[in-house]
C-alpha positions in Angstrom: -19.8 13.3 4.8 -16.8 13.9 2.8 -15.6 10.3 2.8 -19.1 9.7 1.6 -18.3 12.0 -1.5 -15.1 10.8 -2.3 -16.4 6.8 -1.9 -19.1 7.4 -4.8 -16.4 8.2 -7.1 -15.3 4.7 -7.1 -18.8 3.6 -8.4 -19.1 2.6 -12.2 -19.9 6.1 -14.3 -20.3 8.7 -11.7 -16.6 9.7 -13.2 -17.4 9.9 -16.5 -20.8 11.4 -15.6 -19.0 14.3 -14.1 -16.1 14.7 -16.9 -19.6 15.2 -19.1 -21.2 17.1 -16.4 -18.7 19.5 -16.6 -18.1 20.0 -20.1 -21.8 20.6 -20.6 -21.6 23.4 -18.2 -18.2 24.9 -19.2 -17.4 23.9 -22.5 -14.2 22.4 -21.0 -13.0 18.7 -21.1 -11.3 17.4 -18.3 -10.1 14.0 -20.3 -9.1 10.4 -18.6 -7.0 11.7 -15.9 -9.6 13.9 -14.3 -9.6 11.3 -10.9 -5.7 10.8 -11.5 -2.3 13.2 -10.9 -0.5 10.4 -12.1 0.2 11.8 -15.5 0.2 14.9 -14.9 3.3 14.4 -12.5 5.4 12.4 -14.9 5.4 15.6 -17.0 6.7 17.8 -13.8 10.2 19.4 -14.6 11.1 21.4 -11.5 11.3 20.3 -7.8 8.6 19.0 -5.7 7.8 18.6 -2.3 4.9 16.3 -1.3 3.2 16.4 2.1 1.5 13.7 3.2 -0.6 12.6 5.9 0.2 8.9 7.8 -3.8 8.8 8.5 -4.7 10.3 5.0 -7.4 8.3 3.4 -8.0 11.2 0.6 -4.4 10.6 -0.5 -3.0 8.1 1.2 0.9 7.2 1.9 1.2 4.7 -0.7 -1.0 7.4 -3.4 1.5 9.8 -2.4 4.6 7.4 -3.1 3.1 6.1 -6.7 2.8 10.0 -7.3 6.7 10.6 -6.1 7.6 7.6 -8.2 6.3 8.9 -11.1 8.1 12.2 -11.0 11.1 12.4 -13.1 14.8 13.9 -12.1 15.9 13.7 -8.5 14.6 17.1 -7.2 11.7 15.2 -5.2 10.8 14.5 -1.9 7.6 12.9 0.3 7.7 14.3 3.6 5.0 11.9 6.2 3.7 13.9 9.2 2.3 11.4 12.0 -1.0 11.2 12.7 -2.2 13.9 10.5 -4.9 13.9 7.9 -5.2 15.2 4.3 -5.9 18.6 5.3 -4.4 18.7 9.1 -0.4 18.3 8.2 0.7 21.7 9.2 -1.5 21.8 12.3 -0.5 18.6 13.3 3.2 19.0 13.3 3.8 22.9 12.5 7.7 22.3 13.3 7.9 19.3 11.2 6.1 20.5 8.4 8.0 24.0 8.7 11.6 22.6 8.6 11.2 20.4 5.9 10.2 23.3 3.5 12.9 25.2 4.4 15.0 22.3 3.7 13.5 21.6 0.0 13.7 25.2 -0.2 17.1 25.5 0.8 18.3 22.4 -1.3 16.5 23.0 -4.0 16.2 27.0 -5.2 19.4 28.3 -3.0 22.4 27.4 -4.4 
């Protein structure tokens, strides 16, 4: 069902249709990059840690590397957990998932 949902965004206008959907209904505009973090993330200043899935088709691998490449300074990092989906990273791989937080945690905020 879900990869229904997200599919239909890819159709001509439903994006736009939503973006004015939206503002209707709460007086706020969501602009251009409503479907994209893309520019959001080149305006990110402190550290980030991405997550991703190998078998995520919501965000997928290379998604998550365009959104790591368009982070400035060096405190970034992609992590890739096997075989788990968008939402299944941590339940897939718990110690994985767990040590490289500590580790972007540890390198990044505990100096």
């Amino acid at each position: 069902m879900w990869r229904s949902l997200f599919a239909t965004a890819s159709f001509p206008g439903v994006v736009p249709a939503i973006v004015l959907a939206y503002y209707l209904r709460t007086g706020v505009y969501l602009g251009s990059d409503f479907v994209s973090v893309l520019p959001a993330a080149s305006r990110i200043t402190c550290p980030v840690l991405l997550i991703s899935g190998e078998r995520d088709w919501i965000v997928p691998i290379a998604d998550a590397r365009r959104i790591l490449a368009a982070l400035p300074g060096a405190g970034k990092r992609l992590v890739t957990i096997p075989n788990a989906f968008h939402d299944t990273t941590y339940h897939t791989a718990p110690l994985l998932y767990q040590e490289a937080v500590l580790r972007f945690l540890d390198s990044n905020f505990m100096k």
